[in-house]
Kinemage of the C-alpha trace (Angstrom):
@kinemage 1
@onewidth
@group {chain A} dominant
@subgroup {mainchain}
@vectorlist {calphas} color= white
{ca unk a 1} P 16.105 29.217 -14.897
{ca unk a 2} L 16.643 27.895 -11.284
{ca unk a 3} L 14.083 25.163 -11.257
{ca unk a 4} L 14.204 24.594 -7.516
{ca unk a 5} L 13.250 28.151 -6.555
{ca unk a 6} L 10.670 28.592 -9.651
{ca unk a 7} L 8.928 25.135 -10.564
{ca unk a 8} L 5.641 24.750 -8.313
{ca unk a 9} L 2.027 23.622 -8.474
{ca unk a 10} L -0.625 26.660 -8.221
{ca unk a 11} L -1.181 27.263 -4.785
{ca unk a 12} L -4.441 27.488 -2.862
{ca unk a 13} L -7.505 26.631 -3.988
{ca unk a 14} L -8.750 28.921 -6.531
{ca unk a 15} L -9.718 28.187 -10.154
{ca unk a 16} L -6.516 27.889 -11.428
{ca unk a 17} L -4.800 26.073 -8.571
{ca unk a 18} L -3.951 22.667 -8.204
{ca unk a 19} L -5.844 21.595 -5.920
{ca unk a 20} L -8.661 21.821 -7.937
{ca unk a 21} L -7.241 21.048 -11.168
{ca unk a 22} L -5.087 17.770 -10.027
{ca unk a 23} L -7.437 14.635 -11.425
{ca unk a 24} L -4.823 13.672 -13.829
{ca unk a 25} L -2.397 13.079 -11.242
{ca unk a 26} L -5.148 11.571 -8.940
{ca unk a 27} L -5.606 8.500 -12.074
{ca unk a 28} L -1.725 8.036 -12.301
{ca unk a 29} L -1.715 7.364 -8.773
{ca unk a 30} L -4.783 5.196 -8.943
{ca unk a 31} L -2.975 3.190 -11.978
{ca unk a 32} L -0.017 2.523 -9.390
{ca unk a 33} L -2.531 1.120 -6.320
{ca unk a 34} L -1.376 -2.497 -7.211
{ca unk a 35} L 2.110 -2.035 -7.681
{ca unk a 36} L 1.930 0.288 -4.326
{ca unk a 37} L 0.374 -2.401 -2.689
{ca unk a 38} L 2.734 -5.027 -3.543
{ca unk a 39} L 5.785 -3.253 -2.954
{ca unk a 40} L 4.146 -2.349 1.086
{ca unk a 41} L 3.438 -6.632 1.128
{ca unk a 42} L 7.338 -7.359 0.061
{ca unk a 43} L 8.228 -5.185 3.079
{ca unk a 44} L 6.257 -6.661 5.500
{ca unk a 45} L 6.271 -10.783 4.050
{ca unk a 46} L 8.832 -11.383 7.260
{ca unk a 47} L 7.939 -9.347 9.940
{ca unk a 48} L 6.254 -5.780 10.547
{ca unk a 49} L 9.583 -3.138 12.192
{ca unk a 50} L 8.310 -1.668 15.213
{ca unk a 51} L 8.672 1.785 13.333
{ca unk a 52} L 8.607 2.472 9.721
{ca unk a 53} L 10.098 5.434 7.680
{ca unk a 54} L 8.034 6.258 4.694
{ca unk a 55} L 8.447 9.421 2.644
{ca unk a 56} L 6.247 10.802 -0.893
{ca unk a 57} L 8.694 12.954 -2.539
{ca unk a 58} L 7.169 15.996 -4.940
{ca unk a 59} L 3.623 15.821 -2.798
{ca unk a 60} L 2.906 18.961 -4.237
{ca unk a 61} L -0.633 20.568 -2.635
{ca unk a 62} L -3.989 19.735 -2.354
{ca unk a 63} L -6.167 16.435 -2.074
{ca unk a 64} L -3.586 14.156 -3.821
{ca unk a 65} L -0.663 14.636 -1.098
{ca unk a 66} L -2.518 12.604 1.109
{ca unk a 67} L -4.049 10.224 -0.771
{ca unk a 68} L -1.035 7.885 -1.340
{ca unk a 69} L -0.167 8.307 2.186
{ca unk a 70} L -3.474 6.894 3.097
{ca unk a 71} L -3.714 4.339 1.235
{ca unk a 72} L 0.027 2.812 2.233
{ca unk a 73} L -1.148 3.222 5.853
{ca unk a 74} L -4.610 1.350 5.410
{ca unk a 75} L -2.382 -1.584 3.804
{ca unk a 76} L 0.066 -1.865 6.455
{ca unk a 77} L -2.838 -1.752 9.223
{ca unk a 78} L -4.353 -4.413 7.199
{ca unk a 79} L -1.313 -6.447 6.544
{ca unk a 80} L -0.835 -5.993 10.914
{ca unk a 81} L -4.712 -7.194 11.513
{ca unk a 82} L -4.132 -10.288 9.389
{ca unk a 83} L -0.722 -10.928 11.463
{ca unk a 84} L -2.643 -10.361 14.967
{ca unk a 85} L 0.389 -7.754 15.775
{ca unk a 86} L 0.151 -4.097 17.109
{ca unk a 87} L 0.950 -1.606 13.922
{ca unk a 88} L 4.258 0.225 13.901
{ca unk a 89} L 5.265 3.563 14.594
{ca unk a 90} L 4.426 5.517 11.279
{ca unk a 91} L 7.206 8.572 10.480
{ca unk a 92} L 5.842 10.187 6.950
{ca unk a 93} L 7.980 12.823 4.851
{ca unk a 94} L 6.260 14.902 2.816
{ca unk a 95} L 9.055 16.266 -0.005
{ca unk a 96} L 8.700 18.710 -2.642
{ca unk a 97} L 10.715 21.764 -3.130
{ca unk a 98} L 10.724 24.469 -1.218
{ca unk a 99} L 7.959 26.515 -3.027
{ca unk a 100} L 5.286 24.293 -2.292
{ca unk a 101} L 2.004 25.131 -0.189
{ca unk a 102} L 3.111 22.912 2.540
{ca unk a 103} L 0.703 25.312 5.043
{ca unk a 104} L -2.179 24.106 2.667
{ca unk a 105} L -1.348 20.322 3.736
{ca unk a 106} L -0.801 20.868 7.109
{ca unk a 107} L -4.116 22.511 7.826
{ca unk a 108} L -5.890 19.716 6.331
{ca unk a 109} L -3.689 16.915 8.920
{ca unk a 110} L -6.471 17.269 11.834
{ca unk a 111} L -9.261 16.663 9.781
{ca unk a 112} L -8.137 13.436 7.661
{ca unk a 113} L -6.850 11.779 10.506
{ca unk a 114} L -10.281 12.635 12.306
{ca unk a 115} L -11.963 11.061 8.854
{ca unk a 116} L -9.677 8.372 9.125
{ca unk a 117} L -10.620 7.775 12.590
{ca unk a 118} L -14.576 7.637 12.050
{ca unk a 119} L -14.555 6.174 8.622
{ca unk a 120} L -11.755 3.577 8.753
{ca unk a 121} L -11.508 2.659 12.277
{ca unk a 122} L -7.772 3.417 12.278
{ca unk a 123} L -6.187 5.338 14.824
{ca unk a 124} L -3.245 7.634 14.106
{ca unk a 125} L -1.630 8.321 17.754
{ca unk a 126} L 1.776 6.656 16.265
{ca unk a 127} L 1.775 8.749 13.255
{ca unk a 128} L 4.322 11.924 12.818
{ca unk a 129} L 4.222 13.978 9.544
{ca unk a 130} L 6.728 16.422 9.174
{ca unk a 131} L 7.680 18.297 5.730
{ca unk a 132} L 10.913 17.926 4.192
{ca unk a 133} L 11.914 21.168 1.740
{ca unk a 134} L 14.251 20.139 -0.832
{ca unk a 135} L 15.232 18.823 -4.383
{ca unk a 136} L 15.442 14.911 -4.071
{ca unk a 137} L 18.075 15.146 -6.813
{ca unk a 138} L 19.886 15.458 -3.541
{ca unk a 139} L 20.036 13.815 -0.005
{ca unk a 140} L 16.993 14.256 1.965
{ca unk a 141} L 16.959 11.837 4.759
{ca unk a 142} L 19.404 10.119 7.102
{ca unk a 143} L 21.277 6.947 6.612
{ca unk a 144} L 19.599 3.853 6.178
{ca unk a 145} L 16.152 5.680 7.567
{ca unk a 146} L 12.985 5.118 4.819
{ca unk a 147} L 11.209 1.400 3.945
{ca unk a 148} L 9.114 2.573 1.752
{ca unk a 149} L 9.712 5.460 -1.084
{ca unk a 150} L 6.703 7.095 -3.508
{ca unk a 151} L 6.951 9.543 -5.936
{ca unk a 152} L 4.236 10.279 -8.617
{ca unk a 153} L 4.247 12.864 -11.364
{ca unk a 154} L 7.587 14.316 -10.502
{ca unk a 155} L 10.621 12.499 -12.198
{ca unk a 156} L 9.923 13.618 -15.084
{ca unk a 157} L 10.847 17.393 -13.934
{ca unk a 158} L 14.812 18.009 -14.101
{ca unk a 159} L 16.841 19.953 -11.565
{ca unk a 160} L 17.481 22.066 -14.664
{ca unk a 161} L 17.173 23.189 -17.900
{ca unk a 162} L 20.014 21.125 -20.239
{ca unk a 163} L 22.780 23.485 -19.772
{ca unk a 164} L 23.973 23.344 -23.660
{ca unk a 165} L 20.255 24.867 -24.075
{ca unk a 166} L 21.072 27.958 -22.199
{ca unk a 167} L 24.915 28.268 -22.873
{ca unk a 168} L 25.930 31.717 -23.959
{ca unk a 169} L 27.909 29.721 -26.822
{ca unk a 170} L 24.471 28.039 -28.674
{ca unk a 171} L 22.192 30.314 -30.402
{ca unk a 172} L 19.047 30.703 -28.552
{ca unk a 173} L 16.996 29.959 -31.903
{ca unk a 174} L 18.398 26.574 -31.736
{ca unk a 175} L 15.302 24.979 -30.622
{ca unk a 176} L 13.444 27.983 -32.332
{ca unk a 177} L 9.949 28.144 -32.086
{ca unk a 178} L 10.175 25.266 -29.741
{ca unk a 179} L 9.855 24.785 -25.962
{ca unk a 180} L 10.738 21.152 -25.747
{ca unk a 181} L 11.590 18.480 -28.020
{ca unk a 182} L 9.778 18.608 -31.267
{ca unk a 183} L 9.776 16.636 -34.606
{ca unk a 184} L 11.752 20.038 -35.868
{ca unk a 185} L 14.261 19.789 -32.843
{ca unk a 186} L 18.154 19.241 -33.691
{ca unk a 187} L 19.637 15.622 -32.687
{ca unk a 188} L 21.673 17.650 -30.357
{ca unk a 189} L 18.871 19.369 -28.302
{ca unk a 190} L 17.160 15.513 -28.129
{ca unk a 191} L 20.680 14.723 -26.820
{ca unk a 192} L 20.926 17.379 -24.224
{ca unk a 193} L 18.190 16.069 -22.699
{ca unk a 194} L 18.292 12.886 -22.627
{ca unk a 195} L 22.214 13.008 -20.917
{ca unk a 196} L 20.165 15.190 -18.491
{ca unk a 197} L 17.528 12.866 -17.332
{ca unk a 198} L 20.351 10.392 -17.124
{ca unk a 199} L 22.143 12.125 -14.408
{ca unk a 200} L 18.980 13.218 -12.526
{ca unk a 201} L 17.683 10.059 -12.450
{ca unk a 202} L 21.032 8.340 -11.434
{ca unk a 203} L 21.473 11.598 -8.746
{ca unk a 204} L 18.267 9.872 -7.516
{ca unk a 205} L 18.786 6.790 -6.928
{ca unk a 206} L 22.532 7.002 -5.343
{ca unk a 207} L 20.946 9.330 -2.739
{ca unk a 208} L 18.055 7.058 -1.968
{ca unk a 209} L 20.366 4.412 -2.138
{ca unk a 210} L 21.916 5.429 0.979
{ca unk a 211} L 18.711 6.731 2.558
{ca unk a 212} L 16.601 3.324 2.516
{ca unk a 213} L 17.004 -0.092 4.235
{ca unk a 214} L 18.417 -3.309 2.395
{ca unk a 215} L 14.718 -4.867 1.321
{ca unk a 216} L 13.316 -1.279 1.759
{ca unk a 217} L 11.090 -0.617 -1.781
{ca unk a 218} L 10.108 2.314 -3.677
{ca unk a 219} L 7.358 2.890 -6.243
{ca unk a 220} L 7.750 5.397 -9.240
{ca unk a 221} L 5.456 7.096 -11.822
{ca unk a 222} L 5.966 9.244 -13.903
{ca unk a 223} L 5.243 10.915 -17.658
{ca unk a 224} L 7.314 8.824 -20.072
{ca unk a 225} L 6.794 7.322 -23.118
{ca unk a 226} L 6.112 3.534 -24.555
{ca unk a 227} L 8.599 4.645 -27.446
{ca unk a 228} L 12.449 5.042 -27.588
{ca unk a 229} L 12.087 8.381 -29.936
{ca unk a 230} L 11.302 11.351 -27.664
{ca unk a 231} L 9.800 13.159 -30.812
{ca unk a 232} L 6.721 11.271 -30.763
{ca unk a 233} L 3.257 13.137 -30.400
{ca unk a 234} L 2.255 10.692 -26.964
{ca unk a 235} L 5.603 12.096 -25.529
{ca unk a 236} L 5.524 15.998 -26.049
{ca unk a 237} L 2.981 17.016 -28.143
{ca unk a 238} L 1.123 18.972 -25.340
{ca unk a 239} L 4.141 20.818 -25.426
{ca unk a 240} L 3.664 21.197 -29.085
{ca unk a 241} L 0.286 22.682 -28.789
{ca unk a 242} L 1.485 25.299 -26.351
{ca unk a 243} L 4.101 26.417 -28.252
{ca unk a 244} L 1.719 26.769 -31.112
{ca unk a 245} L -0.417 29.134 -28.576
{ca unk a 246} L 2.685 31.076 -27.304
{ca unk a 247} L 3.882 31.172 -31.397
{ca unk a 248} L 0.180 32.716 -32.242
{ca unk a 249} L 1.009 35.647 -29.821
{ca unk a 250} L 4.884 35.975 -31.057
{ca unk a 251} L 3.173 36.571 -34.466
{ca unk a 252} L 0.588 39.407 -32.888
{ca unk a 253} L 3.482 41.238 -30.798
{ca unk a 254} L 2.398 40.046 -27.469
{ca unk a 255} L 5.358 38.440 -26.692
{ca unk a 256} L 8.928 38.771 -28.157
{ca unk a 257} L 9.868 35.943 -30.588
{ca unk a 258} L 13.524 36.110 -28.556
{ca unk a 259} L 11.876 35.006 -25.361
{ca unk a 260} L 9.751 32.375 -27.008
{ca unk a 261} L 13.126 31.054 -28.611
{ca unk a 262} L 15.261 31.309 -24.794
{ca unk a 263} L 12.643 28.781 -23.091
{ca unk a 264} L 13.004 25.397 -22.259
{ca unk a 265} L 11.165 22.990 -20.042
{ca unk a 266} L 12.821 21.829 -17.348
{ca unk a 267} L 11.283 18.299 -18.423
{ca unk a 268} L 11.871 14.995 -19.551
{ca unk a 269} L 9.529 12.168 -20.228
{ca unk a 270} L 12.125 8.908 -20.841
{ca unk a 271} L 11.430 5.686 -22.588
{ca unk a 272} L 11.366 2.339 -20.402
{ca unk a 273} L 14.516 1.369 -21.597
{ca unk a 274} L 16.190 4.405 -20.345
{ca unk a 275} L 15.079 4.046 -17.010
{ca unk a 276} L 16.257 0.453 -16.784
{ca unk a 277} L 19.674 1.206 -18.308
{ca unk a 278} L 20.122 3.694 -15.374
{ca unk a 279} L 19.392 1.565 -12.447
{ca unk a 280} L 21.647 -1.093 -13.887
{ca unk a 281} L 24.364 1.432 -14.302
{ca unk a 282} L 23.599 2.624 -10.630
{ca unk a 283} L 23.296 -0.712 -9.007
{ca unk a 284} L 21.695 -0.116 -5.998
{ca unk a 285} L 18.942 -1.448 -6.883
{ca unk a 286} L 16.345 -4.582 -8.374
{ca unk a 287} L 13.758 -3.971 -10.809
{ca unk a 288} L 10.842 -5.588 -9.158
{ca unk a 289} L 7.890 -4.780 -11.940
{ca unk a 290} L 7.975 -1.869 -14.686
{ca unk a 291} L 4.540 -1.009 -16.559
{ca unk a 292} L 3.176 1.463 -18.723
{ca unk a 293} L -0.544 3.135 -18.572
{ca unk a 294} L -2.161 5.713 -20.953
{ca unk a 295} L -4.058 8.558 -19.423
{ca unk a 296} L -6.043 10.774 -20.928
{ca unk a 297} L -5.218 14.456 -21.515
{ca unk a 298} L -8.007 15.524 -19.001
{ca unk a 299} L -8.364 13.029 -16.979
{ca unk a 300} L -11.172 11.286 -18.438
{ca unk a 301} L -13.663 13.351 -15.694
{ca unk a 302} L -16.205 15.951 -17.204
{ca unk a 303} L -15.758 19.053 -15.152
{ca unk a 304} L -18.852 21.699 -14.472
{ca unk a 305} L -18.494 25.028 -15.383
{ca unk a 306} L -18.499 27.051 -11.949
{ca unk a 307} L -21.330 29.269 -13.562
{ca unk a 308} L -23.822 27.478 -15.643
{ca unk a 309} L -22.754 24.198 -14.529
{ca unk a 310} L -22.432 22.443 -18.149
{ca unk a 311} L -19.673 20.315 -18.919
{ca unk a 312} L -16.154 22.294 -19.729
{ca unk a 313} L -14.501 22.026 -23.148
{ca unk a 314} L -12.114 19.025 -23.245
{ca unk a 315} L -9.351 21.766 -24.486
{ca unk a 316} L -10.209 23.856 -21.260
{ca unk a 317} L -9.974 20.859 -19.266
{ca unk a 318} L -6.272 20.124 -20.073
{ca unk a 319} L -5.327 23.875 -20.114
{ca unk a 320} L -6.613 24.590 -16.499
{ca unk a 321} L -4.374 21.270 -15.611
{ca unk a 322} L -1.485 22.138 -17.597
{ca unk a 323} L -1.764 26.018 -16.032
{ca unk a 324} L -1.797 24.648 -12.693
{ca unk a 325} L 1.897 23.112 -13.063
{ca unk a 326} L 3.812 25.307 -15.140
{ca unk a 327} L 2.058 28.552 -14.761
{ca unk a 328} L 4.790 29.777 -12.154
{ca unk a 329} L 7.654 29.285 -15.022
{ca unk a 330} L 5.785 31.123 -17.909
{ca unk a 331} L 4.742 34.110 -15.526
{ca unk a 332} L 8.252 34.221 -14.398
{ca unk a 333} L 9.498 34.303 -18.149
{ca unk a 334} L 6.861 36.024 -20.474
{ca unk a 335} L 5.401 38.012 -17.529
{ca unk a 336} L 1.676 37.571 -15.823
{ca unk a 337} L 0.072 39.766 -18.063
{ca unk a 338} L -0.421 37.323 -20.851
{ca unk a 339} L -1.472 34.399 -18.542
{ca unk a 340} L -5.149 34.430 -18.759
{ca unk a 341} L -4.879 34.897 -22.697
{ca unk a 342} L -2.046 32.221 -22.957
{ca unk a 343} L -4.304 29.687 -21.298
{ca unk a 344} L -7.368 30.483 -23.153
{ca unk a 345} L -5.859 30.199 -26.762
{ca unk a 346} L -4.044 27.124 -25.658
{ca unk a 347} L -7.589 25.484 -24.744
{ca unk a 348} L -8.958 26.295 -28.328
{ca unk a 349} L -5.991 24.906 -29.716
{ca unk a 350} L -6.176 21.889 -27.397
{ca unk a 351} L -9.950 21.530 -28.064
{ca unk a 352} L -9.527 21.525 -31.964
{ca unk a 353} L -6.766 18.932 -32.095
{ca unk a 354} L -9.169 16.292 -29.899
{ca unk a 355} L -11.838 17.032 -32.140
{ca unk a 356} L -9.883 15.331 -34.823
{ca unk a 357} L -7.409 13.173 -32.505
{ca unk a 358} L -7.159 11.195 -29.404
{ca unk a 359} L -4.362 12.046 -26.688
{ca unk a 360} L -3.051 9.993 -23.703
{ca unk a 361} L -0.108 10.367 -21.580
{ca unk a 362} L 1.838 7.762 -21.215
{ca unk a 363} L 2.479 7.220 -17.215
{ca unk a 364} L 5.482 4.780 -16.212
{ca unk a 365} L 5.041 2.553 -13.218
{ca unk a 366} L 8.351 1.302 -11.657
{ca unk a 367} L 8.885 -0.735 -8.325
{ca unk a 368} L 12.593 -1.430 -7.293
{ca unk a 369} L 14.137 -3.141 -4.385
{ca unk a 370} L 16.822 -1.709 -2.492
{ca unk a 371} L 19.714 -4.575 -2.608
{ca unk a 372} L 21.215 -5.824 0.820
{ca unk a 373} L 24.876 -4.973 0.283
């Protein structure tokens, strides 16, 4: 699977797109206001830079991409009105890879800096937004160019599947049945992943490294887990579910049990402990302030029906958000026939575990200084 040409949200802004099926993502980014807003403060404690490079990498579509962006802007215009100084010269990068709706975003520019305008008071002459196509396991940006870096809900996707995983050499029914880690997964498929994640993550940070400014900060958040074993249920067990849903159509001929047993998410959610061990190793870096959240599977928001306007199933809300992030994989692998039917028995399977269980993500929060050497 070639993650950077196939992994993207749902475009547009239908019933299964992101855009409307995004309020997960819009609480993690809400759980990382304070640690957003402290980060922006270190930046600015000595003086405010005449211009200021700030980029959100894996925006993805829809009302979140411009949300964080927002919200960093109204703090430095803040932080200049307290200081009796002019604001700086804003230059925003909006990253994700190059699948993204990026035309969705940039038809919605002219109208949220006109609400910005009349509801804020805050001018945006000074403010260029351009889009910047790529995977940020890679350089993105010239040297010593961004102050401040975001990301949210987007570490925790790998520039590939594990390679062992798909190796010619491994059986496919290695992880059989399975389309992540699971309590039934070998030690050497946990393995695979984890040495993957490592060398994303440190990929990461040796390319922003050499794209930010000595004092420059980013903020991080991402689906992880509070535990060091990747097998427990608050780390994959949505991934559990749907494999359950894609086994129940194996077992009724829908789909062949050899494709079932060839995929593997391009995914990772890593301990605390990992992440730490990897900015250590890279050095480029200070840990400023790492915290964990849990989030609900759907959000915690009851959604309306579009129809009869009653409250959906919980299951159906976490399907439609789950749908609107990997559906471009799974149509790409078991074909977009099945979609509709893949979704719906995952929400009945969804719904009957809540009924009997509570679920939360576990969302990592991580703010690290660039160093000055």
């Amino acid at each position: 699977m070639e993650v950077v040409k196939v992994l993207h949200m749902n475009k547009g802004d239908g019933e299964t797109s992101y855009a409307k099926n995004s309020t997960v993502q819009s609480k993690i980014i809400s759980t990382a206001k304070p640690a957003i807003e402290e980060a922006i403060l270190g930046i600015l404690c000595e003086k405010v830079p005449e211009s200021i490079g700030i980029a959100d990498l894996g925006c993805s579509s829809g009302p979140n991409s411009l949300l964080v962006i927002s919200e960093i802007m109204d703090i430095i215009h803040a932080r200049c009105r307290n200081l009796d100084c002019p604001s700086p010269e804003f230059r925003v990068s909006l990253n994700d890879l190059p699948g993204n709706d990026f035309n969705s975003i940039f038809e919605t520019l002219p109208a949220f800096f006109k609400k910005q305008k009349q509801e804020k008071g805050i001018g945006f002459g000074r403010c260029y937004v351009s889009a910047v196509a790529g995977s940020f396991y890679d350089r993105l940006f010239p040297d010593k160019s961004l102050h401040f870096v975001h990301s949210s809900s987007s570490l925790h996707w790998l520039s590939q599947v594990p390679p062992v995983l798909e190796s010619n050499a491994i059986p496919a029914a290695l992880n059989k049945g399975k389309i992540y880690i699971s309590k039934s997964s070998p030690q050497c498929v946990l393995d695979a992943y984890s040495v993957q994640f490592q060398n994303n993550f440190s990929m990461f940070l040796r390319s922003r490294a050499a794209e930010m400014v000595a004092g420059g900060r980013m903020v991080l958040s991402f689906m992880g887990r509070s535990s060091i074993d990747p097998t427990t249920e608050e780390s994959c067990y949505h991934w559990e579910l749907l494999a359950q849903a894609l086994m129940s159509m194996v077992t009724e001929g829908l789909i062949e049990e050899e494709k079932l047993d060839s995929f593997n998410a391009p995914y990772y959610g890593p301990c605390p402990e990992e992440i730490k061990m990897e900015i250590q190793k890279e050095g480029s870096f200070i840990i400023d302030r790492l915290d964990h959240f849990e989030i609900d599977w759907d959000g915690g928001v009851e959604e309306l029906t579009s129809t009869m306007s009653l409250p959906l199933a919980r299951g159906q809300r976490v399907a439609k958000t789950i749908r609107a992030v990997v559906e471009s994989m799974f149509e790409l692998h078991f074909g977009r026939g099945i979609m509709d039917l893949l979704f719906t028995r995952y929400a009945e399977i969804v719904d009957g575990y809540l009924s009997k269980n509570s679920a939360n993500y576990i969302n990592l929060v991580i703010s690290i200084i660039k160093k000055d050497n």
